[in-house]
C-alpha positions as a Markdown table, in Angstrom:
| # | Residue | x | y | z |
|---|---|---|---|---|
| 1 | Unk | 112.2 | 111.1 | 126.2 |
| 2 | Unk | 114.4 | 110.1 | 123.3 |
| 3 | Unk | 115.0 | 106.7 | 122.4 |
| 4 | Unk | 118.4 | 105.3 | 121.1 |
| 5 | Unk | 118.2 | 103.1 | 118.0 |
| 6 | Unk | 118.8 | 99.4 | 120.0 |
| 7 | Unk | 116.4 | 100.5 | 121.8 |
| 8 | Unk | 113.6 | 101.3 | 119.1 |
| 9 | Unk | 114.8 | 98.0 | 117.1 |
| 10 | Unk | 114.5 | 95.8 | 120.7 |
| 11 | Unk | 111.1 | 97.6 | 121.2 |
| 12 | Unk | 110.1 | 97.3 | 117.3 |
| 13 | Unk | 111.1 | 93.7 | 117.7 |
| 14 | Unk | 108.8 | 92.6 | 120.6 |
| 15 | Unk | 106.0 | 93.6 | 119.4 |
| 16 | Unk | 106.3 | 91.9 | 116.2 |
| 17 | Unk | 107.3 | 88.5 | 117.5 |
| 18 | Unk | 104.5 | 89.0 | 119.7 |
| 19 | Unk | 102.3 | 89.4 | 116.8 |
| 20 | Unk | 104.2 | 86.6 | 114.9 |
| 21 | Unk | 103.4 | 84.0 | 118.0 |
| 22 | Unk | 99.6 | 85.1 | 118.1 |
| 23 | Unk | 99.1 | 85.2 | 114.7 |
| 24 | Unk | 100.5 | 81.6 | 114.4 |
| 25 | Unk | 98.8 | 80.1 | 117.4 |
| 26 | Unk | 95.4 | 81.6 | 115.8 |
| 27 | Unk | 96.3 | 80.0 | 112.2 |
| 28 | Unk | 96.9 | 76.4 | 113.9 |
| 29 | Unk | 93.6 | 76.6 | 115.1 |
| 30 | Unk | 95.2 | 76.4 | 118.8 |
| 31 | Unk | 93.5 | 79.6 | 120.5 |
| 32 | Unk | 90.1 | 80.9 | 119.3 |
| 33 | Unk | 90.5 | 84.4 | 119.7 |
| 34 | Unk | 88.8 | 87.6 | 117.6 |
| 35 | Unk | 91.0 | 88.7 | 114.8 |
| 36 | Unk | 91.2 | 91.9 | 116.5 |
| 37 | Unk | 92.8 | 90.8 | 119.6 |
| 38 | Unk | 95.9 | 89.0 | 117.5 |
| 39 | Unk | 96.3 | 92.4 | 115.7 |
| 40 | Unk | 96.1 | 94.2 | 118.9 |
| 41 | Unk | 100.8 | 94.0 | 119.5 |
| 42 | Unk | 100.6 | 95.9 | 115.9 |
| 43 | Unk | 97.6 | 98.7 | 116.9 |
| 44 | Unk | 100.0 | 99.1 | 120.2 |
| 45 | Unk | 103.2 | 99.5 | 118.3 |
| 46 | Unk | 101.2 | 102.2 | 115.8 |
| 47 | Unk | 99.9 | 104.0 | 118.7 |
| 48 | Unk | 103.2 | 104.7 | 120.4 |
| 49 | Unk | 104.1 | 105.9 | 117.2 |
| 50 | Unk | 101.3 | 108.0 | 116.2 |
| 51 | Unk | 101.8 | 109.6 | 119.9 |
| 52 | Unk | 105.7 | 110.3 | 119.8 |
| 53 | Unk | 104.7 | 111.7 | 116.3 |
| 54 | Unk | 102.0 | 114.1 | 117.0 |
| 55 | Unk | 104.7 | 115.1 | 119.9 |
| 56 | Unk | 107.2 | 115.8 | 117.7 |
| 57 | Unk | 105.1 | 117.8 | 115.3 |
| 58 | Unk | 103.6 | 119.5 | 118.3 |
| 59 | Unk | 107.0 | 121.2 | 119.2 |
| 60 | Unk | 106.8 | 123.4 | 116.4 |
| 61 | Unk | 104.7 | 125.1 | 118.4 |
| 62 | Unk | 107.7 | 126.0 | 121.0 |
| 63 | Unk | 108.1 | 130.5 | 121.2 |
| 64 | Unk | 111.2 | 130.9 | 119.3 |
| 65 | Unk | 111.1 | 127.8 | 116.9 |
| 66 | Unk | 112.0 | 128.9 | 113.5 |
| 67 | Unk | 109.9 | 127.1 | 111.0 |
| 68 | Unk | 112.0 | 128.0 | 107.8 |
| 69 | Unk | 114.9 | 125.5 | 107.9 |
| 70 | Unk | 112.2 | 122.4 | 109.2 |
| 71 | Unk | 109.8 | 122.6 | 106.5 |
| 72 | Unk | 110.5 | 119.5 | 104.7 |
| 73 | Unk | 110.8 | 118.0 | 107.7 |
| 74 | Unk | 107.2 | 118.8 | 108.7 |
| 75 | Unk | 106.1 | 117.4 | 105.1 |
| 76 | Unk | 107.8 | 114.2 | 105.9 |
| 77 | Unk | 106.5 | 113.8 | 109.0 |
| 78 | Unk | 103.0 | 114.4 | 107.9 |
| 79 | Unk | 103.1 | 111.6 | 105.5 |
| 80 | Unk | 104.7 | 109.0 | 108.3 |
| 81 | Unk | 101.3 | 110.0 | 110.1 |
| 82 | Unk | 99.1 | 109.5 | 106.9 |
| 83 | Unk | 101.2 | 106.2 | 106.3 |
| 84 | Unk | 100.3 | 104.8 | 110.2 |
| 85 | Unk | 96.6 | 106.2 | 109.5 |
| 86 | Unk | 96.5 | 104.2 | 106.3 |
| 87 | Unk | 98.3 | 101.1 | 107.7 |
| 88 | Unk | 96.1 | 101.0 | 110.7 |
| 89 | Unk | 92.9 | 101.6 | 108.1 |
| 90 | Unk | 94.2 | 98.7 | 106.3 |
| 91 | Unk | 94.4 | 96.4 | 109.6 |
| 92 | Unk | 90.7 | 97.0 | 110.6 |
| 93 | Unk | 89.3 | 96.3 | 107.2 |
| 94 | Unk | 90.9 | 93.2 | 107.0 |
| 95 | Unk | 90.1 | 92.4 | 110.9 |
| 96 | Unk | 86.4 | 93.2 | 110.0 |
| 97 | Unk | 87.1 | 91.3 | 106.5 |
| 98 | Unk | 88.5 | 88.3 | 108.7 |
| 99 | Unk | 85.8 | 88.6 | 111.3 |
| 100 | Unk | 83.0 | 88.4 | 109.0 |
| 101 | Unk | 81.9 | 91.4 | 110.2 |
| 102 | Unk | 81.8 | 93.3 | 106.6 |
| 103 | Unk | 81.3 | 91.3 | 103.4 |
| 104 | Unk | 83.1 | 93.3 | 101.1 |
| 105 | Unk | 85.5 | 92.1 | 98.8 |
| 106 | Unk | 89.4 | 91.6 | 99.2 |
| 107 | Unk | 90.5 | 94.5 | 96.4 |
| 108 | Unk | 88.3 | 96.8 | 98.3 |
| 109 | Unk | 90.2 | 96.0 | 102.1 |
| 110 | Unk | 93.5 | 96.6 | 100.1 |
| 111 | Unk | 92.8 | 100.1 | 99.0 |
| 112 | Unk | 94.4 | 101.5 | 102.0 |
| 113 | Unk | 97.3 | 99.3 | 101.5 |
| 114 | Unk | 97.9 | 99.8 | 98.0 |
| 115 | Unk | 97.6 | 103.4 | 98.2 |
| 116 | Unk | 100.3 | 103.4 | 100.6 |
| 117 | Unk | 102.8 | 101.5 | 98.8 |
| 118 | Unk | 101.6 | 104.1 | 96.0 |
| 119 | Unk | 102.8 | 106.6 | 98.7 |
| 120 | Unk | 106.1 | 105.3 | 99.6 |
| 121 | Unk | 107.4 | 104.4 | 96.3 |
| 122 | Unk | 106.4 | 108.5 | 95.6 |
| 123 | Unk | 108.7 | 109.0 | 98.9 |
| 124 | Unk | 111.5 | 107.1 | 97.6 |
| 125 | Unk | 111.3 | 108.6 | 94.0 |
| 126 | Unk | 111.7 | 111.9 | 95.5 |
| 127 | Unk | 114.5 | 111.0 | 97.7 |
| 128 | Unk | 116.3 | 109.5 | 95.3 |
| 129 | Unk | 115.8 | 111.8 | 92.1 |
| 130 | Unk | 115.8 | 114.9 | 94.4 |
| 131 | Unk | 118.0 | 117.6 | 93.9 |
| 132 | Unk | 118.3 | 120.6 | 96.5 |
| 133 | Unk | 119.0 | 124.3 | 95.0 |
| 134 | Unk | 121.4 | 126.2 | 97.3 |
Protein backbone atom coordinates (compact mmCIF):
# COMPACT_ATOMS: atom_id res chain seq x y z
CA UNK A 1 0.00 0.00 0.00
CA UNK A 2 1.69 3.30 -0.90
CA UNK A 3 0.61 6.40 0.40
CA UNK A 4 0.66 9.84 -1.51
CA UNK A 5 2.17 12.75 0.35
CA UNK A 6 -1.49 14.62 1.30
CA UNK A 7 -2.18 11.77 2.44
CA UNK A 8 0.92 11.13 4.90
CA UNK A 9 0.75 15.00 5.93
CA UNK A 10 -3.37 14.66 6.65
CA UNK A 11 -2.48 11.42 8.48
CA UNK A 12 0.74 12.99 10.25
CA UNK A 13 -1.54 15.84 11.08
CA UNK A 14 -4.30 14.04 13.02
CA UNK A 15 -2.41 12.49 15.20
CA UNK A 16 -0.58 15.38 16.27
CA UNK A 17 -3.50 17.62 16.90
CA UNK A 18 -4.83 14.83 18.67
CA UNK A 19 -1.94 14.83 20.83
CA UNK A 20 -1.92 18.63 20.97
CA UNK A 21 -5.77 18.52 22.37
CA UNK A 22 -4.88 15.83 25.03
CA UNK A 23 -1.91 17.13 26.07
CA UNK A 24 -3.64 20.50 26.63
CA UNK A 25 -6.70 19.18 28.32
CA UNK A 26 -4.19 17.24 30.79
CA UNK A 27 -2.06 20.51 31.45
CA UNK A 28 -5.40 22.59 32.46
CA UNK A 29 -5.94 20.15 34.91
CA UNK A 30 -9.36 19.31 33.03
CA UNK A 31 -8.96 15.33 32.51
CA UNK A 32 -6.87 13.24 34.97
CA UNK A 33 -5.49 10.83 32.86
CA UNK A 34 -1.88 8.72 33.04
CA UNK A 35 0.78 10.43 31.18
CA UNK A 36 0.89 7.47 29.09
CA UNK A 37 -2.46 7.52 27.66
CA UNK A 38 -1.92 11.47 26.37
CA UNK A 39 1.23 10.16 24.63
CA UNK A 40 -0.50 7.21 23.34
CA UNK A 41 -1.72 9.46 19.35
CA UNK A 42 2.37 9.75 19.23
CA UNK A 43 3.25 5.78 20.22
CA UNK A 44 0.45 5.13 17.41
CA UNK A 45 1.87 7.41 14.75
CA UNK A 46 5.60 5.68 15.59
CA UNK A 47 4.20 2.36 15.27
CA UNK A 48 2.65 2.74 11.84
CA UNK A 49 5.91 3.96 11.03
CA UNK A 50 8.19 1.50 12.59
CA UNK A 51 5.80 -1.19 10.64
CA UNK A 52 5.80 0.38 7.07
CA UNK A 53 9.56 0.64 7.80
CA UNK A 54 10.54 -2.85 8.82
CA UNK A 55 8.25 -3.59 5.47
CA UNK A 56 10.16 -1.67 3.38
CA UNK A 57 13.55 -2.98 4.63
CA UNK A 58 12.00 -6.47 4.51
CA UNK A 59 11.63 -6.33 0.66
CA UNK A 60 15.19 -6.58 0.20
CA UNK A 61 14.61 -9.88 0.74
CA UNK A 62 12.48 -10.23 -2.72
CA UNK A 63 14.55 -13.24 -5.31
CA UNK A 64 16.03 -10.98 -7.77
CA UNK A 65 16.53 -7.77 -5.72
CA UNK A 66 19.86 -6.37 -6.40
CA UNK A 67 21.35 -4.90 -3.32
CA UNK A 68 24.26 -2.92 -5.00
CA UNK A 69 22.55 0.27 -6.16
CA UNK A 70 20.25 0.38 -2.58
CA UNK A 71 22.95 0.38 -0.14
CA UNK A 72 22.81 3.80 1.15
CA UNK A 73 19.44 3.52 0.99
CA UNK A 74 19.41 0.63 3.55
CA UNK A 75 21.84 2.82 5.84
CA UNK A 76 19.38 5.51 5.80
CA UNK A 77 16.64 3.63 6.60
CA UNK A 78 18.33 1.93 9.45
CA UNK A 79 19.00 5.13 11.14
CA UNK A 80 15.06 6.37 10.59
CA UNK A 81 14.39 3.09 12.70
CA UNK A 82 17.17 3.82 15.37
CA UNK A 83 15.72 7.51 15.33
CA UNK A 84 11.82 6.22 16.09
CA UNK A 85 13.57 3.69 18.62
CA UNK A 86 15.23 6.56 20.27
CA UNK A 87 12.31 9.01 20.11
CA UNK A 88 9.91 6.46 21.45
CA UNK A 89 12.84 5.61 24.35
CA UNK A 90 12.76 9.27 25.02
CA UNK A 91 8.70 9.34 25.33
CA UNK A 92 8.63 6.56 28.02
CA UNK A 93 11.31 7.97 30.12
CA UNK A 94 9.76 11.10 30.38
CA UNK A 95 6.10 9.26 30.79
CA UNK A 96 7.68 7.28 33.67
CA UNK A 97 9.63 10.62 34.64
CA UNK A 98 6.06 12.36 34.55
CA UNK A 99 4.31 9.55 36.20
CA UNK A 100 6.56 9.41 39.11
CA UNK A 101 7.18 6.12 38.31
CA UNK A 102 11.20 6.47 38.10
CA UNK A 103 12.99 9.24 40.09
CA UNK A 104 15.70 9.84 38.05
CA UNK A 105 16.79 13.09 37.05
CA UNK A 106 15.76 15.24 33.83
CA UNK A 107 19.44 15.12 32.00
CA UNK A 108 19.31 11.42 32.36
CA UNK A 109 15.40 11.16 30.44
CA UNK A 110 17.04 13.39 27.75
CA UNK A 111 19.81 11.10 26.76
CA UNK A 112 17.83 9.45 24.22
CA UNK A 113 16.78 12.71 22.90
CA UNK A 114 19.96 14.49 22.76
CA UNK A 115 21.63 11.66 21.16
CA UNK A 116 19.24 11.87 18.45
CA UNK A 117 19.56 15.35 17.66
CA UNK A 118 23.39 14.31 17.83
CA UNK A 119 22.28 11.86 15.08
CA UNK A 120 20.38 13.98 12.82
CA UNK A 121 22.66 16.93 12.71
CA UNK A 122 25.44 13.85 11.65
CA UNK A 123 22.60 13.15 8.88
CA UNK A 124 22.41 16.54 7.69
CA UNK A 125 26.28 17.08 7.73
CA UNK A 126 26.59 14.24 5.46
CA UNK A 127 23.92 15.23 3.19
CA UNK A 128 25.05 18.41 2.82
CA UNK A 129 28.96 18.12 2.70
CA UNK A 130 28.59 14.84 0.74
CA UNK A 131 30.16 14.29 -2.45
CA UNK A 132 29.43 11.09 -4.54
CA UNK A 133 32.52 9.57 -6.74
CA UNK A 134 31.17 8.34 -10.18
Amino acid sequence: MKMSLAQRVLLSMVFVLIFLVMLVLKLDSKIHWNWFLIFLPVWTFDTILIFMLVVKMAGRCKPGYDPRHDEHNLKRRLWYLMALLLKLAFCLTLCSRLERLTDVWLSVVCIPLWVLLGGALVELGYSVFHYRRD
